[in-house]
C-alpha positions, 0 to 999 in steps of 0.5 A: 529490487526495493520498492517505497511504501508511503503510508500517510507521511511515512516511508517503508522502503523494503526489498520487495513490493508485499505488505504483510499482515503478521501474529503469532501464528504467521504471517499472511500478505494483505497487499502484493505488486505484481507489476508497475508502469513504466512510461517507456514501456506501453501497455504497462499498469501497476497491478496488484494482489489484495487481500483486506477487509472493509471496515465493516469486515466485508472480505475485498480479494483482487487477483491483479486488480480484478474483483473476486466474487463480490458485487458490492466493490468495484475496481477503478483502475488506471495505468498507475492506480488502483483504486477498489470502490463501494457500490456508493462510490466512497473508497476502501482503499486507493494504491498509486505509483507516483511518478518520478517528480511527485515522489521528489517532491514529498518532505526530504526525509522521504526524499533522501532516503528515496535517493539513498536507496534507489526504489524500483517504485514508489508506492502510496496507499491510502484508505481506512480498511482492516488487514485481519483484526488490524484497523488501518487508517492512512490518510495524507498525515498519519498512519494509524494500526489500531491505536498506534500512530505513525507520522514522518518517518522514513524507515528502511528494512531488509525484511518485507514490510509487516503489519502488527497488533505492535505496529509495523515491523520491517 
């Protein structure tokens, strides 16, 4: 099962639905799906694992989106978003299952590599967070890691998809 990650205006199609954090010393997941929605199915919702920081360095853990031991963020949550929130309401970081029709409708680089390749689901990630001493920014056009920018691409791997001090490796 391959999912998409679109990260800014780039595309990370991978064989499965974790991002990684990596170094010399290993690796360790940052981001983790679980389960997605499916419109035939009811009661389905995108749930996933996190593990980040703020970017103040304030440790976020979501165990299928419920909050570990930090009152200061809350969890938005809805059958295909989630969403983890300061107490102030500004956004760490925002993890959507785009549907069918949206994902189509992304540049056609995306889109040809999404048809080549068939995802299970098509995964956007947005906000401004830190994956170990990583700073990751992912707004609608670009991606950074640290001081590394990323813009329309669209890269397919059979590893899992790997955030590095070098940038992503997949």
């Amino acid at each position: 099962m391959k999912y998409a990650f679109i990260i800014g205006s780039n595309a990370f199609i991978v064989p499965n639905g974790i991002i990684s954090y990596a170094d010399k010393d290993g690796s360790k997941e940052i981001l983790r799906i679980n389960s997605i929605y499916h419109t035939n199915k009811p009661g389905s919702i995108l749930s996933v694992d996190l593990n980040i920081n703020d970017t103040t360095g304030t440790a976020i853990k979501l165990t299928a989106n419920i909050i570990e031991g930090n009152a200061n963020f809350k969890v938005k949550e809805e059958r295909d978003s989630v969403k983890v929130l300061r107490a102030d309401g500004s956004q760490v970081i925002h993890i959507q299952q785009l549907d069918d029709n949206t994902a189509m409708d992304l540049e056609h680089n995306i889109t040809a590599e999404l048809e080549l390749n068939s995802p299970i689901a098509v995964i956007r990630i947005f906000g401004d967070f830190k994956a170990e001493d990583l700073n990751i920014s992912a707004e609608n056009e670009k991606l950074f890691i640290n001081d590394n920018g990323y813009a329309t691409s669209a890269m397919t791997g059979k590893n899992q998809l790997e955030f590095t001090a070098a940038g992503v490796v997949i």
